[in-house]
N, C-alpha and C positions, 0 to 999 in steps of 0.2 A: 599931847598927841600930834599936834601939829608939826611941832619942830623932830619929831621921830620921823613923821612921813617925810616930811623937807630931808634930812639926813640921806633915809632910803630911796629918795629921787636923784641926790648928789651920786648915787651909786652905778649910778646909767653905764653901762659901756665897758665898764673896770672887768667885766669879763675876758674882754679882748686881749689887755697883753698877756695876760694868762692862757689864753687858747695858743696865741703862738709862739709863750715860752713851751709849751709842751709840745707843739707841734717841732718847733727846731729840735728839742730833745730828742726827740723820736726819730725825726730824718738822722741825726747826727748818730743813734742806735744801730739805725738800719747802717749806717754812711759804715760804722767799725764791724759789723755782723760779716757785710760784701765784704771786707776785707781779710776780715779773720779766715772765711771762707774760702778767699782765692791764695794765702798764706797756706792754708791745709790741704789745698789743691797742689799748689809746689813743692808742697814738700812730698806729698802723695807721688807726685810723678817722678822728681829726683831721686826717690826711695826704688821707683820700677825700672828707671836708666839704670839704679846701679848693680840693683840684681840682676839686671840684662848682660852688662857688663861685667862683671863676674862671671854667669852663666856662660858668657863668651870665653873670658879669660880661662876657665876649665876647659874651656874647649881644644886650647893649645898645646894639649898634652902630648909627649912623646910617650911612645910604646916601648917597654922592656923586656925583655923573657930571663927572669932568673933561673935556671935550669929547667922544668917545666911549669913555671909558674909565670904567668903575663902582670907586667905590674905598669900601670901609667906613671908618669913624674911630670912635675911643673916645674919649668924655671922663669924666673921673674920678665925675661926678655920676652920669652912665649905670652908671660900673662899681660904685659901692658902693649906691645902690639897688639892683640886680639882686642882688646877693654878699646883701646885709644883707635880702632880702626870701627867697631860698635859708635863710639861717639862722635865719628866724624859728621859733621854737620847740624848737629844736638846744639844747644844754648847751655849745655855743661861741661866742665873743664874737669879733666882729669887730674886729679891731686896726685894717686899713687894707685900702683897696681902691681903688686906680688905676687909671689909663691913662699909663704913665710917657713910649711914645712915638706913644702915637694910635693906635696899632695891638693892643697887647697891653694885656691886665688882669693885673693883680697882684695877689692876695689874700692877705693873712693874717691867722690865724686862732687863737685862742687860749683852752687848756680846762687844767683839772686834775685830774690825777691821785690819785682817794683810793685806802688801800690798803682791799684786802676784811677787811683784820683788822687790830684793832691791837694793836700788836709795837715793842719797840725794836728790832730788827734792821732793819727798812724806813720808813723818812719818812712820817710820814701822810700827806701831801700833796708832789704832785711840779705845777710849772709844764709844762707840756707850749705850744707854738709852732709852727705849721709854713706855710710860706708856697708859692704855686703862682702858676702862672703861664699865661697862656691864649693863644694869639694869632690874631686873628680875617686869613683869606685869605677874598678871592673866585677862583676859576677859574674 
């Protein structure tokens, strides 16, 4: 009985690395969570640049009238001035910007991703890409 107590006295303390192996776990959870989080933020916002730019890139349509009928058209010059004059001052670079069938603009649109802190557990730097697409009606 003795040398059991003795044992469970040897045991003092042994809680402690244990507390702040789970503690580091846990900041180091929270550390990828902030990240993953501000990763779904940029891409969230480079998804809204490029439907902006798109939206704009529609916007450069010329007006037609085939006999009495009005019809808009897109040419690729129209759509990446418009997109590339939307981005001017933005942290996104314009990749491409078309009119693939006369009617719709095409834009895409490309930025990267830094982490807010740096860590081996998250990539400094991530490519982020996302492309949109616009298509101009008259009714």
């Amino acid at each position: 009985m003795r040398r059991a107590r003795r044992l469970l006295a040897d045991e003092d303390g042994s809680i402690l690395p244990l507390a702040v192996g789970y503690a580091v776990l846990a900041l180091a959870a929270v550390f990828v969570c902030v990240c993953a989080t501000s990763l779904y933020l940029a891409q969230q916002r480079l998804d809204q640049l490029a439907d902006a730019a798109a939206l704009a890139g529609a916007d450069g349509f010329a007006l037609a009238v085939d006999g009495e009928t009005p019809r808009a058209t897109l040419t690729d010059a129209a759509v990446h001035a418009q997109a590339s004059a939307l981005l001017a001052g933005e942290d996104a670079a314009l990749v491409d910007a078309a009119a693939p069938d006369g009617r719709s603009a095409r834009v895409t649109v490309r930025s990267e991703w830094r982490t807010p802190w740096i860590s081996a557990l998250v990539p400094a730097a991530v490519p982020l890409e996302s492309t949109a697409t616009s298509r101009v009606a008259l009714r």
